[in-house]
C-alpha positions in Angstrom: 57.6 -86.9 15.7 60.0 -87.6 13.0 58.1 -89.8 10.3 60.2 -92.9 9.9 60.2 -93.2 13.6 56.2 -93.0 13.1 56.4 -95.4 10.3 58.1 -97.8 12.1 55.9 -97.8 15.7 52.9 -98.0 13.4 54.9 -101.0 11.7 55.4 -102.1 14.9 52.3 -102.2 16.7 50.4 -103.8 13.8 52.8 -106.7 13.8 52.6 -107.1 17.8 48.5 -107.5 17.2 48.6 -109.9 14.4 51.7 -111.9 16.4 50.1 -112.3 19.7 48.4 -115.3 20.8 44.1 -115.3 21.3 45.7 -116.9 24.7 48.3 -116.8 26.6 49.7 -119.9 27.3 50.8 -121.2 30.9 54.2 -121.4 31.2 56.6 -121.5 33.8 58.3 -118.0 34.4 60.7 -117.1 37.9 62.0 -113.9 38.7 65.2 -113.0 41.0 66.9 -112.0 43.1 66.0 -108.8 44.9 63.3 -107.4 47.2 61.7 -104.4 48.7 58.6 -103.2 50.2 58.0 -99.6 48.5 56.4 -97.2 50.5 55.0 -94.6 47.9 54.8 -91.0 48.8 54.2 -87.5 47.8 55.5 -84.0 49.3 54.0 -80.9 50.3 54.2 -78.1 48.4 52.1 -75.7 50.7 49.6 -76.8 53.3 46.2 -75.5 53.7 45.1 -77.0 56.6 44.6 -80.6 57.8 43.3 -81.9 54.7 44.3 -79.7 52.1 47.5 -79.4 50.8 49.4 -78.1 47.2 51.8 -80.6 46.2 55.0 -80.2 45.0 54.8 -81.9 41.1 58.2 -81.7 39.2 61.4 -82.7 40.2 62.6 -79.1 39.0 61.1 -77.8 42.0 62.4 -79.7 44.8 65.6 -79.1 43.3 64.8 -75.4 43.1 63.9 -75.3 47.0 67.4 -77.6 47.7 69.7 -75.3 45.6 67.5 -72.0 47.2 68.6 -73.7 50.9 72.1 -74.5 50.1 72.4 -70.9 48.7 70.8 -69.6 51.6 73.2 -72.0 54.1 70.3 -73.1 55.5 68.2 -76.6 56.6 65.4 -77.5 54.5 62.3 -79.2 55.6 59.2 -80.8 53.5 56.5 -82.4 54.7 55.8 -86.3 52.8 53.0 -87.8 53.2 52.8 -92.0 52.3 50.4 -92.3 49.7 50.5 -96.3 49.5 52.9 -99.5 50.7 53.5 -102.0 48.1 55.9 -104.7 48.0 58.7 -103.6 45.1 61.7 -104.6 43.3 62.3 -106.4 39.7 61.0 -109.9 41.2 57.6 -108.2 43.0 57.1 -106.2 40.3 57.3 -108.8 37.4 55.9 -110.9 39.4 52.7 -109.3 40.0 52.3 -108.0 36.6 52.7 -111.4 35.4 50.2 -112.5 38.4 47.4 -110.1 36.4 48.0 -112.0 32.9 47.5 -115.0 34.2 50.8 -116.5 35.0 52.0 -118.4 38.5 55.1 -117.0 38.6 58.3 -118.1 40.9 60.0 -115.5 42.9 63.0 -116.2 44.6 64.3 -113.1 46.5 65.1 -111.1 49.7 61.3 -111.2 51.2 61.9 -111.7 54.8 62.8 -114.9 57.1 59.8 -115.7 57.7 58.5 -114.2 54.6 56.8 -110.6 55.8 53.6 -110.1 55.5 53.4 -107.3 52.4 54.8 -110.2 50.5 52.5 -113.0 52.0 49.4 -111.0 51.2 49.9 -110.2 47.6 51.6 -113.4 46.5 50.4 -115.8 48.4 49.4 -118.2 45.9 52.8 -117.6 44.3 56.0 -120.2 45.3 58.4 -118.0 46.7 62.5 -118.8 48.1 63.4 -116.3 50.1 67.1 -115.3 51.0 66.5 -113.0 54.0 65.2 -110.0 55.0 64.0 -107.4 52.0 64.9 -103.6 51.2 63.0 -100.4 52.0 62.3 -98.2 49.2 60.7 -94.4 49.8 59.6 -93.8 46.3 59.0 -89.9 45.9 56.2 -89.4 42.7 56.5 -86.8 40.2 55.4 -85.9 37.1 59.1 -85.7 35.7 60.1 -88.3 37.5 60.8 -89.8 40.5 63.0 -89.7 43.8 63.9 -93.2 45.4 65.7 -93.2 48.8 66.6 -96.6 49.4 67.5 -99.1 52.2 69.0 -102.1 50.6 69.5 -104.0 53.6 69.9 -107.9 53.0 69.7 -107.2 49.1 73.1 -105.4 49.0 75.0 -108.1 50.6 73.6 -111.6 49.0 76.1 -113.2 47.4 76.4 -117.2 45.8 77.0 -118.5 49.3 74.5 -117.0 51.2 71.8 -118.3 48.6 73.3 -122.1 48.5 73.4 -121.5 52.4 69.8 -121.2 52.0 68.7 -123.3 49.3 70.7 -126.1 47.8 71.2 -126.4 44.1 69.1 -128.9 43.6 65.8 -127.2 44.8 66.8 -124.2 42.7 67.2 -126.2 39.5 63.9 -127.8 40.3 62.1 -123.8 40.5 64.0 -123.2 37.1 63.6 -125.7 35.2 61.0 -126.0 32.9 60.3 -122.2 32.5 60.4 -120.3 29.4 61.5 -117.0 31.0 63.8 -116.0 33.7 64.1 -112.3 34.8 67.1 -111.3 36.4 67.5 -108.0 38.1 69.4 -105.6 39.4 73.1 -105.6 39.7 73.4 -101.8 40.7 71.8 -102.9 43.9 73.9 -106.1 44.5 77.2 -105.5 43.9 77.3 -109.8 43.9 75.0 -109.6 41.3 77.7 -111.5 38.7 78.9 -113.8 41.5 75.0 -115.2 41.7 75.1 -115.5 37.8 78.5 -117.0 38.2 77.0 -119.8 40.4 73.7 -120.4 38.5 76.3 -120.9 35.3 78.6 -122.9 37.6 75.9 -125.0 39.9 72.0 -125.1 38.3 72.6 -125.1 34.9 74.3 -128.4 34.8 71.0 -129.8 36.8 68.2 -128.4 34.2 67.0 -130.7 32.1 64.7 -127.9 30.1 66.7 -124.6 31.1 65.0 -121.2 29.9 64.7 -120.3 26.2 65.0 -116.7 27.5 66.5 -114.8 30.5 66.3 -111.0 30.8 68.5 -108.8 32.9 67.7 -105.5 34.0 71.0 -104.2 35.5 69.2 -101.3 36.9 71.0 -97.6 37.8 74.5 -98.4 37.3 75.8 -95.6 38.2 75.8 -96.5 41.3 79.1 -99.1 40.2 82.4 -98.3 39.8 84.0 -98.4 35.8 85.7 -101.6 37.2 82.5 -103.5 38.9 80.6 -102.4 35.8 83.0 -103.7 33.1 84.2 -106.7 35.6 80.0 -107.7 36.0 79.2 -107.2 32.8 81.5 -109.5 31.2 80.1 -112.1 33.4 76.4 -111.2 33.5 76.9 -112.2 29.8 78.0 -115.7 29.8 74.2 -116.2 30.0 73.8 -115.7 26.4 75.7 -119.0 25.9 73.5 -120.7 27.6 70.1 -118.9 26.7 68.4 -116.1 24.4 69.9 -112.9 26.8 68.4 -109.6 26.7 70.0 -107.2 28.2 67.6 -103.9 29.0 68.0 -100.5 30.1 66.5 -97.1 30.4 67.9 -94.4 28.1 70.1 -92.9 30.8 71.4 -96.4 31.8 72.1 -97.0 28.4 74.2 -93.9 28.0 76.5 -95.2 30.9 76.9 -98.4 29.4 77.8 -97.2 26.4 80.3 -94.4 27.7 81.4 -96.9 30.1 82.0 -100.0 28.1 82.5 -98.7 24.6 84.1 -95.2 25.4 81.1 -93.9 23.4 79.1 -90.3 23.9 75.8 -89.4 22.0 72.8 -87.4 22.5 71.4 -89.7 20.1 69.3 -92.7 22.0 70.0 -94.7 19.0 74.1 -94.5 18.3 74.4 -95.3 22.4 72.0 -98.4 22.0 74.4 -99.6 19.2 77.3 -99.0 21.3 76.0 -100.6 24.5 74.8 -104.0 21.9 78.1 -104.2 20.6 80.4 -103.7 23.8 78.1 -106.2 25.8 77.8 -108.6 22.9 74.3 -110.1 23.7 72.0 -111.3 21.6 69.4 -108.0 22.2 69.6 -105.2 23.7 66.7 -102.7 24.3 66.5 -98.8 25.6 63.5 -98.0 26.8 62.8 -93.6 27.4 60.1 -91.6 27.9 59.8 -90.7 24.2 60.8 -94.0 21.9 62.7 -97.7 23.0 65.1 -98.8 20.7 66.0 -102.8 20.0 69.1 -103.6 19.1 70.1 -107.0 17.7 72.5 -108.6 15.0 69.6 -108.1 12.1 69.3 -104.5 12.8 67.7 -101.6 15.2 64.1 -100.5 15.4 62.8 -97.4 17.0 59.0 -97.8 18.6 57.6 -94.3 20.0 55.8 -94.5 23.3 52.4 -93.8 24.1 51.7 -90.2 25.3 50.5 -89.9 28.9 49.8 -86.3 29.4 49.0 -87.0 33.2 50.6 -90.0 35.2 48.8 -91.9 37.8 52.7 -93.4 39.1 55.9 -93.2 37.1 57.8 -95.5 40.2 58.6 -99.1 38.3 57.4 -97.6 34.6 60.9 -99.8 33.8 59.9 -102.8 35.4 56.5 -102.7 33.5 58.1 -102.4 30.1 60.3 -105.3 30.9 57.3 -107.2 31.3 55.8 -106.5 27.9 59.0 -106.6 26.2 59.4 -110.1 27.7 56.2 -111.3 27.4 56.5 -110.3 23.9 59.8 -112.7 23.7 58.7 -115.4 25.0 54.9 -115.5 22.8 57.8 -114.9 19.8 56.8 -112.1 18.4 59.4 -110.2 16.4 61.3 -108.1 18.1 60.1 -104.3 17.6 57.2 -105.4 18.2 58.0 -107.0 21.5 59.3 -103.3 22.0 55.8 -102.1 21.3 54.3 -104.2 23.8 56.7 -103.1 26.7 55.9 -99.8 25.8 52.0 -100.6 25.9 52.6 -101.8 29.5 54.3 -99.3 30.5 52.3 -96.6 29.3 49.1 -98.5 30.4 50.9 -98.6 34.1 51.8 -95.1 34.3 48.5 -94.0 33.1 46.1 -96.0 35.3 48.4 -97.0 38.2 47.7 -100.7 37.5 48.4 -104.0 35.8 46.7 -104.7 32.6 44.7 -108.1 31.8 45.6 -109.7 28.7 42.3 -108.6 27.5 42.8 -105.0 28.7 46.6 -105.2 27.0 45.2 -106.1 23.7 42.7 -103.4 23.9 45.1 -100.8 25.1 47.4 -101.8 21.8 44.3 -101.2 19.5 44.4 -97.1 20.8 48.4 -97.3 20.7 48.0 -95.1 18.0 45.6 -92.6 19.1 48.4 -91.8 21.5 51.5 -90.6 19.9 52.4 -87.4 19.8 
């Protein structure tokens, strides 16, 4: 590991201890607009028989066996086999994070009309607006990484219309305001992603009396969007910094399309895109998160914070989602910014490692072996 970078996590993770509250605090957070029920699964390498069975681990390999077909000219099967059924998305997976530290958080989203049951069972206690029917994800685990085959469904059509057909203004202002953070997420997967923030700019902001000091947006895989809906959604995705603190957050890969995309700018170096993709979008922070270091990005400079070593994943499916939520909960307890970065990457790493939600308790714990864990 280069030194500085070293230097600086260290920097960083001591700063995110001493900033952090004894407590949490109680306030209001709400999460939009998306949602899916995940079912998880893993493939087959080789069976044994009926109950034994070789997996297949790396993404490399299946890749191998589809380029070994396609050479071949010939069909490929693989056995899957669903592992676990989750509800998923940026709003269930906030959401239930947040649920673990002790927050009540709002979800408004695509959960089903009436709500399905994945969602009523595991956020039941949680207020939830619903928009329709949710998305189908079939989340492939690896230990490189991850395959998702996706059914957007209702997701890939909601637009501004379709929500105030649903829910008037009014009663979203009222779910809004008041709350310290809003998470917003993901645009790849609703091409009228920038027509929703258009009408929360347009038709709910004028109604809050105490909007949110911060609002997040995870734009998700955008390569998914055409240069001209990127650019096009972009430039209206952030008219939200006039109204609030807006962080704008990516993973390294996502970042590298932004950048190339918006500021005509190519770099193997995680840091040069992040700076690129900051100054095209114009925000007031923008943060990479990779497998290996997240960089921040803001007006007062760039920090790089390493990340945790996990040497054997429990789940790598919503890693992302998991570092938003420490990064964000690291905004809105105001702790400076790198270390904010530390505590997404504490998250996430705790996540990928155990395969579950940390308590505050278990969070703060996790950061005193932050450390032990870099490479």
């Amino acid at each position: 590991m280069d030194p500085e970078v070293r230097t600086e996590t260290v920097a960083s993770i001591t700063e995110c201890r001493e900033s952090l509250p004894s407590e949490l605090a109680s306030d209001a957070v709400v999460f939009g607009f998306d949602g899916f029920v995940d079912r998880v699964r893993r493939m087959v390498a080789e069976r044994q028989d009926e109950d034994n069975y070789d997996a297949l681990t790396t993404l490399e390999e299946l890749g191998d066996r589809i380029s070994r077909s396609a050479a071949a000219d010939s069909s490929l099967s693989i056995e899957w086999l669903e592992t676990a059924t989750r509800t998923g998305g940026h709003v269930a997976h906030l959401s239930r994070a947040y649920g673990y530290l002790g927050y009540d958080p709002v979800m408004l989203g695509t959960f089903g009309d009436p709500i399905e049951e994945p969602f009523v069972e595991e956020f039941e206690g949680n207020e939830m607006v619903t928009f329709g029917d949710p998305g189908y994800t079939d989340a492939v685990e690896f230990s490189d990484g991850k395959l998702m085959l996706m059914d957007i469904n209702k997701t890939r059509q909601l637009d501004w219309d379709e929500i105030v057909d649903t829910v008037d203004p009014e009663t979203l202002a009222a779910r809004i305001d008041g709350t310290t953070l809003f998470g917003m997420g993901y645009f790849a997967d609703m091409p009228s992603f920038p027509d929703i923030v258009d009408g929360l700019l347009d038709d709910v902001w004028p109604l809050l009396e105490a909007p949110p000091e911060n609002v997040i947006v995870d734009p998700g895989d955008v390569r998914k969007l055409s240069e001209t809906e990127l650019r096009d959604g972009m430039d209206v995705i952030t008219r939200l910094d006039d109204v609030a603190t807006l962080t704008v957050t990516a993973n390294r890969f996502e970042s590298s399309v932004l950048a190339e995309t918006l500021a005509d700018t190519e770099s193997d170096s995680f840091i040069e895109t992040a700076r690129a993709a900051f100054e095209a979008l114009g925000v007031t922070r923008f943060v990479g998160h990779g497998a290996h270091e997240s960089v921040v990005v803001t007006e007062a400079g760039t920090s790089r914070v390493a990340v945790p070593r996990v040497e054997d994943p429990e789940i790598t499916t919503s890693a992302g989602d998991h570092f938003n939520v420490g990064l964000s909960l690291g905004l809105v307890n105001e702790v400076p910014d790198r270390a904010a970065v530390a505590l997404g990457n504490a998250v996430a790493s705790y996540f990928v490692r155990s395969g579950d939600q940390p308590s505050y308790e278990e969070l703060r714990s996790y950061l005193d072996e932050y450390e032990a864990y870099l490479d």
